[in-house]
N, C-alpha and C positions, 0 to 999 in steps of 0.2 A: 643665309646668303647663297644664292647661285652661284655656282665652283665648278661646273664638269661641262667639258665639250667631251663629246661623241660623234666621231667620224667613221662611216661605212663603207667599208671599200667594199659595195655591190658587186664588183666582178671577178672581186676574189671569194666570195661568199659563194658565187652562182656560179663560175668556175672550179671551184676546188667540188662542190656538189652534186654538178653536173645538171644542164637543162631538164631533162627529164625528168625529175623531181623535185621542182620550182614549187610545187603546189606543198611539198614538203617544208619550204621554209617559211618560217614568222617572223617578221621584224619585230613584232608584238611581243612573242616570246623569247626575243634573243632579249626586248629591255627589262622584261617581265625577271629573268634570269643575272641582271644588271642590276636592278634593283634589290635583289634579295639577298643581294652583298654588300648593302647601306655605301654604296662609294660614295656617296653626296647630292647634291639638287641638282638638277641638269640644265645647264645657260643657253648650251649649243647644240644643235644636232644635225649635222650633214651629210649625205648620202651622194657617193658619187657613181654614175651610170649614163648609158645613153639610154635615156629613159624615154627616148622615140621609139626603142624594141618593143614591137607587140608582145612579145614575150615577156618583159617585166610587170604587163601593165595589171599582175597581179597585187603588186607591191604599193602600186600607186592610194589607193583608199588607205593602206596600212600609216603608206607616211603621212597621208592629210591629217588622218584621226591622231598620229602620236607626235603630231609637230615637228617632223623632221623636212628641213628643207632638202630639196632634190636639184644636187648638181649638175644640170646636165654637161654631158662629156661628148665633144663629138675626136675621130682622131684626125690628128693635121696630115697623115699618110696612110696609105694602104695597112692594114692591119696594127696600127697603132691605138685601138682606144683603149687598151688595156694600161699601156703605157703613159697614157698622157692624164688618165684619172688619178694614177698614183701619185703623179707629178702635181696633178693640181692637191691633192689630197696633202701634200705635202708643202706648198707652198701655204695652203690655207693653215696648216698648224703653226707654221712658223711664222703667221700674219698673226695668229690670236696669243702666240704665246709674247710677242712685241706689244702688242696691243692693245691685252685686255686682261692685267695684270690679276684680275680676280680671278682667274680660269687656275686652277690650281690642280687640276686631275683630267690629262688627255688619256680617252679610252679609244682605242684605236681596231674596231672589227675585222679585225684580219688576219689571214695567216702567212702572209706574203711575209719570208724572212729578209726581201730590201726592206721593208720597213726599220730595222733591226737600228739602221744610221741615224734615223729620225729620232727613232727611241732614245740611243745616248744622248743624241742633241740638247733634245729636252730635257733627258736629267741633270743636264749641265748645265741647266738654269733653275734649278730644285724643285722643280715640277714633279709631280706624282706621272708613271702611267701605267695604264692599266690593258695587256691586248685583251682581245677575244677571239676565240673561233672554235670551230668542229675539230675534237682534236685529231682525228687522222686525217688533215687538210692543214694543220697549224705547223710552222717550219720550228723546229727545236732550237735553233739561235734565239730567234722572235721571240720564244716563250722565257728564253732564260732572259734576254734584256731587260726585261719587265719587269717592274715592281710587283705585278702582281697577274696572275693568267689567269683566266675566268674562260672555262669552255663549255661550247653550247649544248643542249642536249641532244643527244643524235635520234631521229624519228624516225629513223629506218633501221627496219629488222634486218638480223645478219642475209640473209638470202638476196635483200635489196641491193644493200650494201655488196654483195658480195657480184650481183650485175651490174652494179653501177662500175667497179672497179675491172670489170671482164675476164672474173675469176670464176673458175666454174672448175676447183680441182677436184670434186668431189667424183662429178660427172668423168672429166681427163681420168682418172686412178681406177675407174671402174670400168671407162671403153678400153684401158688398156689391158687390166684383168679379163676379161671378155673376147679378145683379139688374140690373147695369148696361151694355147692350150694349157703351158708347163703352170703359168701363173695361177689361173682358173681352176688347175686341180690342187696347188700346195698354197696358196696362199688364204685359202676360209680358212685353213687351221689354225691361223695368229691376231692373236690379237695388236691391234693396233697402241703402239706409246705415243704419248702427249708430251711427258715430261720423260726426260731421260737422260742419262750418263753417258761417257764413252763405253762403259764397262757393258750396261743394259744392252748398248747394239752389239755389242761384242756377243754376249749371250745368246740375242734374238738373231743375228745371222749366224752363228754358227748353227743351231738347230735350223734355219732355212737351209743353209749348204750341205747338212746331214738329209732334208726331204729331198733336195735336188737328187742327190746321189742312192737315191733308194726309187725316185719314180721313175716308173717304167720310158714313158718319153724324154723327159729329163736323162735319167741316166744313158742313154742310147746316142742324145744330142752330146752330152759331155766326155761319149769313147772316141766318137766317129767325127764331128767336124769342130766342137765346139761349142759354147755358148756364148752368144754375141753379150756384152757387158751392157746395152742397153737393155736388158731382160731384166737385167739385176737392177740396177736404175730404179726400171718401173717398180721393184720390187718393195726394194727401199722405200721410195716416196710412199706407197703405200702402208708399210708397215712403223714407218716414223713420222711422225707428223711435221712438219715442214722442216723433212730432210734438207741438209745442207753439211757435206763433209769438210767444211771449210770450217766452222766452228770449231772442230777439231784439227785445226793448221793442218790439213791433208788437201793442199794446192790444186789436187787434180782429182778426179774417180778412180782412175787406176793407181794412183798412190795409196789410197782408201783402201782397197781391190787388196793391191799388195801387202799391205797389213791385214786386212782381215782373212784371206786365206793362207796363210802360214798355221802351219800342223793342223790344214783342214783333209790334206787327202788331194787338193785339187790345188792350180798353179793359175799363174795366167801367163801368155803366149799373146805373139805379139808380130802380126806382119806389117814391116814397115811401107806405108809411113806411119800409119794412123790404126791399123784395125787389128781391136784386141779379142781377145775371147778368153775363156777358162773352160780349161778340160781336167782332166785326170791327169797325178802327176805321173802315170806311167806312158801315157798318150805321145805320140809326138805325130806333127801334123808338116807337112810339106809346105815350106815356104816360110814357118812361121820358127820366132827364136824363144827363149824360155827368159821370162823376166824375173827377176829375184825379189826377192821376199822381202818385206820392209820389217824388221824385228821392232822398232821401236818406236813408237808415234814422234814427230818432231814437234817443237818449239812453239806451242802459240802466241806465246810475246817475242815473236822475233823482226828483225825487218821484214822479212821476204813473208810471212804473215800478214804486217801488217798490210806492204802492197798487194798482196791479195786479196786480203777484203774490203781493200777501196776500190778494186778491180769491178766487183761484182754491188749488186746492186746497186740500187740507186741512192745518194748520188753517185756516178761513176767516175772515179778521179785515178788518172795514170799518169806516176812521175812522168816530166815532160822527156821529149828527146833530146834538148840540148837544155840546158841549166840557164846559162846566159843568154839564149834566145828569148827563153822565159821571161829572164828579168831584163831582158831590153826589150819587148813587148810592153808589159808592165808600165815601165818608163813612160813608153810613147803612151800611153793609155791616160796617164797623169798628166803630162807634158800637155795633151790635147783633149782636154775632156768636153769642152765646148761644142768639138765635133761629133760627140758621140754619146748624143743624146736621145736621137731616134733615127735607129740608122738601121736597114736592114743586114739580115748575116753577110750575104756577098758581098755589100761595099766595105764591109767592116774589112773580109780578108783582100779585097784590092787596094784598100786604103793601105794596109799592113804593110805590101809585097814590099813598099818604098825603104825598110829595114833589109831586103836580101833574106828573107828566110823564105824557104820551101813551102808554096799554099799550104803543102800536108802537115807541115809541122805545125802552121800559122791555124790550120784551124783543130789540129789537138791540141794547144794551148787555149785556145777558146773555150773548145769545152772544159776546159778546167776552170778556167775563170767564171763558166755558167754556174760550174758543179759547187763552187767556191761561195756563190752569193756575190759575186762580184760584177759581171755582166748581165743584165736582168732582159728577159724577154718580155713581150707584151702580151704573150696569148700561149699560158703552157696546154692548151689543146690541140695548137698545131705542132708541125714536128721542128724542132729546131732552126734546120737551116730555113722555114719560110716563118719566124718570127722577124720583130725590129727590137731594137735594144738599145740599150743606153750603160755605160758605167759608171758603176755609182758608187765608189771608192772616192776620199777626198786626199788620203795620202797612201802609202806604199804596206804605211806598219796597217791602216785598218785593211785593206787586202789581205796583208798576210794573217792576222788577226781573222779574217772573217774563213779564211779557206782551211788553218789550222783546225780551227772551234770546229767546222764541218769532218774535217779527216778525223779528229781525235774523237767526238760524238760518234762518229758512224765507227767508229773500233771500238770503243766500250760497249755501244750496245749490241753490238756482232756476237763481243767475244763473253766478256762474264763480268761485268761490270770495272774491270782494272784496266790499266794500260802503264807497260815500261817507258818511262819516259826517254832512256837514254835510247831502246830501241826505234821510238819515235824518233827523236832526234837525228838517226840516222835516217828514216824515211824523208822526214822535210829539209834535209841538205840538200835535197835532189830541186829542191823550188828556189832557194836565196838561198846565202852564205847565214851561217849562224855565228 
């Protein structure tokens, strides 16, 4: 018996992919890779798009030949069709799963993490589901709600990949070596880590700060005015493979800095506001004051950890400014959810003002709710504030439920796979009361 719908969310596929390599994707082979996981006979198959784009209309012979109907989506507002297919995507699940009691396995192609509410919906009716997608395009909530995550195969070589994403650090680390005399002559001497300990760069910069102070230019820059700590930067990124001193709870560079040249010979120096350098500790330079030395690495399951690496990449989530603004935000979010269902960012925060908060605070608490999986944009190609949105929270606990799962994922895989729960705990008091 026929048991499986399969819905495409087209715009999350060709979004998270990127136009430019349309001719890369298979519907053929995303089922072709469905099927080799025996999920069952297939009843339904739906595909949502505005499938009037010249640009899809490579898709179109794929779906005639494998029976997939083609939804078309138009949007009811300016940059809304991303929004209004998910919405129909999701009212269609919820019509088949009332309807057509045989469908016993929703396989949902996507990596959009709102889908995530859908997901539990359904299992709340004992339904199987099953997502899919590319998995550097698949949202980490999404794939945990899942019964089961099935990802596509990626046909793009790293180099592709690595233009489609607008990374080109290979190119960045070698115009900076090339620009930078000191670099250019001590840096072929090392080799580069992939994998590594605090202990490893401890090792590998010290022998860098022993070349610095032995080259002829180098050492001349480190009597007389300085070495700007951007030099060192570059250096690092090159010499470590996707440096990041925050893995090592070291909050800043020059916290970094200050650890790692203690009993090197050299100090760092500091004119304020902002501009550091490292010289020799016998050096003193006019205007500048002498910064102390950090003897001890600090805490990486600590609070102040943790808010720092929700600081930094993406998603980027910063405890709000006021707590109860937050959660009387929130409220009104729940309170009015009818309104704001495709609504662009500005009317969102003129809607807000009616609360007495600060537009500034009104819309860093938005991005937290973006950052959160709670506010969903329609078009993550544009930049934020020119998307439309909708909230898609049905009570307060799956909000907070959905923005914890993100804070506490994106700190386990920051840090080393652990996390202090009680020093979390301290983090997310800064959102609700616990």
């Amino acid at each position: 018996m026929k048991n499986i719908a399969i819905l495409y969310d087209i715009e999350n596929l060709v979004g998270g992919y990127n136009l430019k390599y349309l001719s890369e994707i298979s519907l053929k082979n995303i089922l072709k890779k469905l099927k080799e996981k025996n999920i069952g006979d297939i009843a339904i198959q739906k595909a949502y798009a505005d499938w009037s784009n010249s640009q899809l209309s490579s898709f179109k012979w794929e779906i005639a030949d494998l029976g997939i109907e083609p939804i078309q989506m138009y949007g009811f507002s300016k940059g809304s069709m991303k929004n209004a297919s998910d919405i129909q995507l999701v009212i269609d699940a919820m019509e088949i799963l009332h309807t057509k009691s045989f469908i016993d396995t929703f396989v949902i192609v996507s990596g959009d993490g709102g889908f995530s509410s859908l997901v539990k919906k359904i299992s709340e009716y004992g339904k199987k589901v099953i997502g899919c997608a590319y998995k550097n395009t698949a949202n980490t909530i999404f794939t945990k709600v899942c019964d089961e995550f099935i990802y596509i195969d990626d046909t793009l070589n790293k180099e592709q990949l690595e233009k489609l994403q607008g990374i080109k650090l290979e190119e960045n680390k070698k115009m900076q070596i090339l620009q930078n005399p000191i670099l250019k002559e001590v840096l072929p001497k090392f080799e580069r880590l992939d994998n590594y300990t605090l202990n490893d760069m401890e090792q590998s910069i010290k022998r860098l700060l022993e070349e610095l102070k032995e080259n002829t230019i180098s050492k001349d820059v480190l009597k007389t005015k300085g070495l700007n700590i951007s030099v060192l930067k570059a250096a690092f990124n090159y010499l470590f493979t996707e440096f990041n001193h925050s893995k090592f709870a070291f909050t800043k560079l020059q916290d970094f800095l200050r650890f790692m040249l203690k009993d090197s010979g050299l100090k760092l120096i500091l004119k304020e506001p902002s501009e550091y350098r490292v010289v020799f500790e016998d050096v003193n330079l006019s205007g500048f004051k002498d910064v102390p030395f950090m003897q001890e690495t600090p805490s990486i399951h600590s609070k102040e950890n943790y808010i720092n690496v929700l600081k930094k990449g993406s998603p980027v989530i910063i405890p709000p400014l006021n707590k109860e603004n937050f959660i009387k935000m929130v409220a009104y979010f729940l309170e009015n959810r009818e309104e704001f269902l495709d609504i662009p960012f500005s009317e969102i925060v003129e809607e807000l003002k009616v609360l007495g908060i600060d537009e500034t605070e009104i819309i860093k608490n938005l991005y937290i709710l973006i950052s959160g999986n709670s506010l969903r944009g329609d078009n993550p190609m544009l930049p934020l504030k020119e998307q439309n949105y909708y909230f898609s929270p049905i009570t307060k606990e799956e909000l907070y439920d959905n923005l914890f799962d993100v804070m506490k994922e994106k700190i386990i895989s920051f840090i080393d796979g652990t996390i202090d729960n009680d020093e979390f705990k301290k983090v997310i008091v800064n959102f609700k009361d616990i």
